[in-house]
N, CA, C and O atoms as a Tinker XYZ file with bonds, in Angstrom:
   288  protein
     1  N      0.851000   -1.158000    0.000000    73     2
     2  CA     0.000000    0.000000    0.000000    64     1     3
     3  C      0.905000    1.231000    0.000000    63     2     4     5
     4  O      1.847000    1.170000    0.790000    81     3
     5  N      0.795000    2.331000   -0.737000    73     3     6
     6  CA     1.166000    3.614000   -0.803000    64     5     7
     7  C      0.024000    4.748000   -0.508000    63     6     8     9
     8  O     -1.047000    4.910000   -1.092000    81     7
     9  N      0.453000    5.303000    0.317000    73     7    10
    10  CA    -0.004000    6.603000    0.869000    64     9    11
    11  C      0.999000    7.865000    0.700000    63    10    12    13
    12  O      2.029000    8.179000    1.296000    81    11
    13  N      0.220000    8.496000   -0.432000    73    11    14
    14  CA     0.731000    9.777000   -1.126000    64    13    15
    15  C      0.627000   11.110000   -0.224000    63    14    16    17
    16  O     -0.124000   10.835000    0.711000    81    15
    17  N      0.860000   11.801000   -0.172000    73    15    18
    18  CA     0.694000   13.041000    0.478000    64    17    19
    19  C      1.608000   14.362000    0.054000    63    18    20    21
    20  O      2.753000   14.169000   -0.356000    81    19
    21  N      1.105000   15.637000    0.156000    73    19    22
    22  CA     1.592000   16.712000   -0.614000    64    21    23
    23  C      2.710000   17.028000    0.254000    63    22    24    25
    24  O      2.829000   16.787000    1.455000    81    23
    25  N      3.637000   17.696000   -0.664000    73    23    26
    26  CA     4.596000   18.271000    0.206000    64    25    27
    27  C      5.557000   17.286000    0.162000    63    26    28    29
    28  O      5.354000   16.086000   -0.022000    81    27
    29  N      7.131000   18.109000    0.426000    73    27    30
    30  CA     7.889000   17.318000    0.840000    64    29    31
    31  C      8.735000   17.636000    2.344000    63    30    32    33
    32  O      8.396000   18.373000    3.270000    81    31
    33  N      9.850000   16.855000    2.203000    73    31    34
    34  CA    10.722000   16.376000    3.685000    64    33    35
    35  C     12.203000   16.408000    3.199000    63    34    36    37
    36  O     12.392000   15.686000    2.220000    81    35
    37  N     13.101000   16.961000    3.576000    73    35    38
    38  CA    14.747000   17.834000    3.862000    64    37    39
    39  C     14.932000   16.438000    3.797000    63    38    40    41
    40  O     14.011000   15.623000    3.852000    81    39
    41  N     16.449000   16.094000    3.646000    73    39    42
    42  CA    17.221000   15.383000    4.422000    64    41    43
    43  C     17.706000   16.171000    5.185000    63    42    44    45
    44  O     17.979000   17.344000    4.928000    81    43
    45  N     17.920000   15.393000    6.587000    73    43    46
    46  CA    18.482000   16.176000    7.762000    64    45    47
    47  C     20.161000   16.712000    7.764000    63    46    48    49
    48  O     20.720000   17.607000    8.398000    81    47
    49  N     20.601000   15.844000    6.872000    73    47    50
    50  CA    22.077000   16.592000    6.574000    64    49    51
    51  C     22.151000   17.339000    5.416000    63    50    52    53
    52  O     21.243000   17.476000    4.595000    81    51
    53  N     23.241000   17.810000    5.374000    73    51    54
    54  CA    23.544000   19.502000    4.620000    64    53    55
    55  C     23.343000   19.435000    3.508000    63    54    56    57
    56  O     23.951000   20.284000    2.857000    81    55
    57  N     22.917000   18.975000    3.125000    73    55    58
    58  CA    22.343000   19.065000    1.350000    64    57    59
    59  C     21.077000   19.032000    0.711000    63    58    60    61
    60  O     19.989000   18.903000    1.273000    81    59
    61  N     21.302000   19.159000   -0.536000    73    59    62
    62  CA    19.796000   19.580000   -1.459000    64    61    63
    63  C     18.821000   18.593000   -1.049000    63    62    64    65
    64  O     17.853000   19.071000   -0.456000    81    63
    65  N     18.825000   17.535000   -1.185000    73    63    66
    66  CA    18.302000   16.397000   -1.100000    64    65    67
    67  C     16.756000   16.567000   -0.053000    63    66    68    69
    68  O     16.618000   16.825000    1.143000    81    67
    69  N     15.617000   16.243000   -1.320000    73    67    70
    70  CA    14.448000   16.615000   -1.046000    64    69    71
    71  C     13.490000   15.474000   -1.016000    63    70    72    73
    72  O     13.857000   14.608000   -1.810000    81    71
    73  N     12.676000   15.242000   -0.549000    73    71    74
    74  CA    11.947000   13.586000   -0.470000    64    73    75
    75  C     10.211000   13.708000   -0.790000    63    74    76    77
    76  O      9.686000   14.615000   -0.143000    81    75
    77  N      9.589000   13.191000   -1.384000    73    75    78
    78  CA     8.288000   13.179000   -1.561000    64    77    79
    79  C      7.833000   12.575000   -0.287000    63    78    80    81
    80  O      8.342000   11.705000    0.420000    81    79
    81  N      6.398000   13.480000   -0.146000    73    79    82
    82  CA     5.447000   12.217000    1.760000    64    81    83
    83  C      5.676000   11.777000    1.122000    63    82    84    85
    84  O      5.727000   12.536000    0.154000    81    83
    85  N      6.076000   10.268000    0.711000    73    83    86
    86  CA     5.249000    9.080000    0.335000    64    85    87
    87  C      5.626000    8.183000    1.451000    63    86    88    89
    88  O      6.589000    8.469000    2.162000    81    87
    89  N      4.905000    7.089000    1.651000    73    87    90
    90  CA     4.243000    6.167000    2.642000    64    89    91
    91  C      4.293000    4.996000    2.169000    63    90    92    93
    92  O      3.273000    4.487000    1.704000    81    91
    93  N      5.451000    4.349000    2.190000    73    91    94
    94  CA     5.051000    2.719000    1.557000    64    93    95
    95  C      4.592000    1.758000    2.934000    63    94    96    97
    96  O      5.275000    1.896000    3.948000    81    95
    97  N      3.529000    0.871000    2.953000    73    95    98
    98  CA     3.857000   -0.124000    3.618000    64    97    99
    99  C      3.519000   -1.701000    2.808000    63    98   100   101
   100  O      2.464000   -2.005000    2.251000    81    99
   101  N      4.600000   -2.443000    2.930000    73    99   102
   102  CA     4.590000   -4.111000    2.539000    64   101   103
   103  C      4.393000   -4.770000    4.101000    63   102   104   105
   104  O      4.738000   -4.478000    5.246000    81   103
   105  N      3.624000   -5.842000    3.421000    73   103   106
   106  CA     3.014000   -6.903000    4.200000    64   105   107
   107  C      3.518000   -8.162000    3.583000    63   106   108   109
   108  O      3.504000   -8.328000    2.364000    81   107
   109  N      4.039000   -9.202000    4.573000    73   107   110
   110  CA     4.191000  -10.276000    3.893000    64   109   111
   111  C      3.199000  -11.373000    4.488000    63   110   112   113
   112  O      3.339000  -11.729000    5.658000    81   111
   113  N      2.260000  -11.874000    3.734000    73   111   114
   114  CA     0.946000  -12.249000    3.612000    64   113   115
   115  C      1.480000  -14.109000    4.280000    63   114   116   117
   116  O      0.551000  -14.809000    4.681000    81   115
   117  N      2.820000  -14.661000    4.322000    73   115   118
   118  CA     2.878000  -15.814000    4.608000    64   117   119
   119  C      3.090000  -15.590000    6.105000    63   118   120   121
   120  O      2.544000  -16.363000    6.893000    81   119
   121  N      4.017000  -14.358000    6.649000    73   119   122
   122  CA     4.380000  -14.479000    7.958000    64   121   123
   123  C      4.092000  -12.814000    8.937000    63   122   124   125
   124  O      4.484000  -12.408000   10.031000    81   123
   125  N      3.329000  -12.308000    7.980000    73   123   126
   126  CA     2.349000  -11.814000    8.824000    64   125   127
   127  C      3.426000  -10.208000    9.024000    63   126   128   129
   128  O      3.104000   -9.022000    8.966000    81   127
   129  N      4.217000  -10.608000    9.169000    73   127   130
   130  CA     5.250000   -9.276000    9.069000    64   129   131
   131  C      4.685000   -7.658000    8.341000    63   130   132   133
   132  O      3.647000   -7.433000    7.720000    81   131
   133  N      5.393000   -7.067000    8.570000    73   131   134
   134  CA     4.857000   -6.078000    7.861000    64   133   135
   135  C      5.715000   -4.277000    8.334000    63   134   136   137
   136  O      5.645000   -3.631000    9.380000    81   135
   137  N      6.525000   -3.960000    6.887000    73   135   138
   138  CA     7.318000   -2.589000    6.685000    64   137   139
   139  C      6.585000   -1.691000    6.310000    63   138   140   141
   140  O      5.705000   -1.727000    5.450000    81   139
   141  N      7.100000   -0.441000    7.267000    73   139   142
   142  CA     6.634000    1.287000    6.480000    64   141   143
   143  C      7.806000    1.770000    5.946000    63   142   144   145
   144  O      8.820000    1.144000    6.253000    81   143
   145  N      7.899000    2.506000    5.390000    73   143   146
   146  CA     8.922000    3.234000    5.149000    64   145   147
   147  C      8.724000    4.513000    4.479000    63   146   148   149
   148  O      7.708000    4.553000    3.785000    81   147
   149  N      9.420000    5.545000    4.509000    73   147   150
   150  CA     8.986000    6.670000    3.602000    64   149   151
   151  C     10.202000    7.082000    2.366000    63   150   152   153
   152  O     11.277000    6.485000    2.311000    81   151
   153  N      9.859000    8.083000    1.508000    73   151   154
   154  CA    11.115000    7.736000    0.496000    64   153   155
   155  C     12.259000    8.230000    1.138000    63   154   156   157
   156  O     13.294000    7.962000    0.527000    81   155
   157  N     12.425000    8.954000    2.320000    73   155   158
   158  CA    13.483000    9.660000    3.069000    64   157   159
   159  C     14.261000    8.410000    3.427000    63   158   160   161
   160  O     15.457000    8.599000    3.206000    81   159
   161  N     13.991000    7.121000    3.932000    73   159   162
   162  CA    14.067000    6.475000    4.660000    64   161   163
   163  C     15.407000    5.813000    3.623000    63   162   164   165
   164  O     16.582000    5.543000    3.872000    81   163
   165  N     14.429000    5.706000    2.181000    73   163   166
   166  CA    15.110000    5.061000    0.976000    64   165   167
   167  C     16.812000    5.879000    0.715000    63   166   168   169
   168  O     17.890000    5.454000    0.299000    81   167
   169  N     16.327000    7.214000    1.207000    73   167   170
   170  CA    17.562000    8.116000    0.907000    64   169   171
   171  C     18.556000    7.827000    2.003000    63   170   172   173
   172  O     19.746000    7.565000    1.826000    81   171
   173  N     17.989000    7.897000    3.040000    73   171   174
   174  CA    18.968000    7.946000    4.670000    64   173   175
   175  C     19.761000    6.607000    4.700000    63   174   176   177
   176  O     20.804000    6.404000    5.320000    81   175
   177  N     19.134000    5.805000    3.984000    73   175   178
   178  CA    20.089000    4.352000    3.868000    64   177   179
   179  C     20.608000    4.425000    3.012000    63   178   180   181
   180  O     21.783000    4.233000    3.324000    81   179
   181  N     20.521000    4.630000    1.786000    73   179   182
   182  CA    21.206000    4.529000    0.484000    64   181   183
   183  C     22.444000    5.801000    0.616000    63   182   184   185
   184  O     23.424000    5.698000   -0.123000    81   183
   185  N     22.375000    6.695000    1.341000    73   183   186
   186  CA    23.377000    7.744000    1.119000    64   185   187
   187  C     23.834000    7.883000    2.617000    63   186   188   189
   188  O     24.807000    8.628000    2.732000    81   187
   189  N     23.432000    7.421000    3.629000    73   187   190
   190  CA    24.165000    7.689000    5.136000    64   189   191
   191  C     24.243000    6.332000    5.601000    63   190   192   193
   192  O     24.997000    6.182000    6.563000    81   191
   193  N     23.691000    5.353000    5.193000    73   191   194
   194  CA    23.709000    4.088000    5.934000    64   193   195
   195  C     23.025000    4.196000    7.219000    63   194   196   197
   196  O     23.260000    3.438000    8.161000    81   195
   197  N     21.909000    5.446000    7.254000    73   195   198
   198  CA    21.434000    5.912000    8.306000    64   197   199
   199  C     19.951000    4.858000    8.480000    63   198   200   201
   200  O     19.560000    4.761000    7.317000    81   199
   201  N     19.321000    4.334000    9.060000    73   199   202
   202  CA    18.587000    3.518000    9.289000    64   201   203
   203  C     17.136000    3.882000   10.171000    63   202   204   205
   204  O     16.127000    3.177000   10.180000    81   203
   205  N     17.361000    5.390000   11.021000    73   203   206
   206  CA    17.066000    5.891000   11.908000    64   205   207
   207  C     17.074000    5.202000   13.289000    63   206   208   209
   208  O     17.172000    3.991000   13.487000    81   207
   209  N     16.902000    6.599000   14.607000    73   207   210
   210  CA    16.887000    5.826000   15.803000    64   209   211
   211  C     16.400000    4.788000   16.945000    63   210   212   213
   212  O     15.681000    5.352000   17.770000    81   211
   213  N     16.516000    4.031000   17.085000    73   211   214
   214  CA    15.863000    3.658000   18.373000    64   213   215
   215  C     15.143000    3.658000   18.760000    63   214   216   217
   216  O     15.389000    3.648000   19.966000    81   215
   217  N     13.916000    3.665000   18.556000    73   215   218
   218  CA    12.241000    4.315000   18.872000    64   217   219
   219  C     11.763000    5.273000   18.086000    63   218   220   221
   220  O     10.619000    5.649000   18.342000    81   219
   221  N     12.353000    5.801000   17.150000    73   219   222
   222  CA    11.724000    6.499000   15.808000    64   221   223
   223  C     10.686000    5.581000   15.134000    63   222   224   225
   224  O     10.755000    4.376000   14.893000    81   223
   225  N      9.840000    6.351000   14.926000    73   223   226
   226  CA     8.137000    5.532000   14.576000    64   225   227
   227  C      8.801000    4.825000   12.476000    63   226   228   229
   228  O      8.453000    3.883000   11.765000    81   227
   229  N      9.844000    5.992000   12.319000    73   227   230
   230  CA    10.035000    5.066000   10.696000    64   229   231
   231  C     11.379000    4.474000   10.965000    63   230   232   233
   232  O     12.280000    4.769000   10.179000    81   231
   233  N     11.588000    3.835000   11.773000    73   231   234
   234  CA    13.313000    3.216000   11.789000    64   233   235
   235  C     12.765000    1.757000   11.798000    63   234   236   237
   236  O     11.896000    1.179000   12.451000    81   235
   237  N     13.770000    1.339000   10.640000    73   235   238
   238  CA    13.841000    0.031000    9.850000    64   237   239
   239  C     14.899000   -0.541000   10.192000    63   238   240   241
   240  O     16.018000   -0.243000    9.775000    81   239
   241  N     14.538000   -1.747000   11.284000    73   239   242
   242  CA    15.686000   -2.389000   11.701000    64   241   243
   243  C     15.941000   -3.136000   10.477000    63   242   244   245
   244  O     15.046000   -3.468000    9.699000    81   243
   245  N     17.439000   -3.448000   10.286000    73   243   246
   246  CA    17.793000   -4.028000    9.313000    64   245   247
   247  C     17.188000   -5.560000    9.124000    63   246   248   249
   248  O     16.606000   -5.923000    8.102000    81   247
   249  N     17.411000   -6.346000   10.213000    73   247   250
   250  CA    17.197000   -7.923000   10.371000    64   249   251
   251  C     15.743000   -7.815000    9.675000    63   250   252   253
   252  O     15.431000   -8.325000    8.599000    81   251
   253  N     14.875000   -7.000000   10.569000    73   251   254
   254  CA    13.553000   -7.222000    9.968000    64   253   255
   255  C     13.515000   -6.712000    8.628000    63   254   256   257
   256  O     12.761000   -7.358000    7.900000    81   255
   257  N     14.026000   -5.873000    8.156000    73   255   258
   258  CA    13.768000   -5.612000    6.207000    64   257   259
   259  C     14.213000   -7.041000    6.025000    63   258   260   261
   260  O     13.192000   -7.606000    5.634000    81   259
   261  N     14.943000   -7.716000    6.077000    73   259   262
   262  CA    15.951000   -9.006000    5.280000    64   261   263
   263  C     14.777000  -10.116000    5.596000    63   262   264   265
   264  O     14.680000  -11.012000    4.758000    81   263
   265  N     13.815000  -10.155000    6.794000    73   263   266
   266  CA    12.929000  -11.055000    7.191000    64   265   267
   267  C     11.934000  -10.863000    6.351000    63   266   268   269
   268  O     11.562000  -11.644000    5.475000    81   267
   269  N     11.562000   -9.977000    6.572000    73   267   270
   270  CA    10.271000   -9.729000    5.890000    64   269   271
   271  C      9.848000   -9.132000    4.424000    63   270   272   273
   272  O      8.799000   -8.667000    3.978000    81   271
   273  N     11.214000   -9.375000    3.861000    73   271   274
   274  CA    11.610000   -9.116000    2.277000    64   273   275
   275  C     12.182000  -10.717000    2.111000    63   274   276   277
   276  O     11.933000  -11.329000    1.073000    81   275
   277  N     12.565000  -11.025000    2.648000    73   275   278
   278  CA    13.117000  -12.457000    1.918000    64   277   279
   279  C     12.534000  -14.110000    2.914000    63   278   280   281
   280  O     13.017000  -15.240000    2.842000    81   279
   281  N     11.724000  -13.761000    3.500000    73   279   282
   282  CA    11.336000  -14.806000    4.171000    64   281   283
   283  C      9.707000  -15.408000    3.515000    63   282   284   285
   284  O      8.776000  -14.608000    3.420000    81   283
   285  N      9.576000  -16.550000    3.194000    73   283   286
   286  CA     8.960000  -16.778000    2.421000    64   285   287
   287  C      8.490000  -18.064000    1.667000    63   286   288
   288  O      7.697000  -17.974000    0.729000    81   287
């Protein structure tokens, strides 16, 4: 499911780098699992290896992306 929304979101470090709301969430329908993520999220890993913190409502522990993307 994608949930669109207007406007966008900074990256928090020093550069241009601008992010659409968007709202993904996957479900994996065999084990019940289930990821949000937003496209910032896509950026903060792909360019900081940043994952977010500790109790941040969009932080994507790694183990669980690899579970619930490849478990199956």
């Amino acid at each position: 499911m994608v949930d669109d929304n207007r406007g966008i979101v900074p990256c928090p470090w020093p550069h241009r780098v601008r992010c659409l709301k968007r709202v993904t969430t996957l479900s994996n329908s065999e084990t019940g699992a289930y990821l949000r993520w937003s496209e910032l999220n896509i950026h903060l890993i792909k360019a900081h290896g940043f994952f977010e913190g500790k109790g941040s409502p969009f932080r994507i522990e790694p183990a669980e992306l690899i579970r619930t993307i490849f478990t199956g």
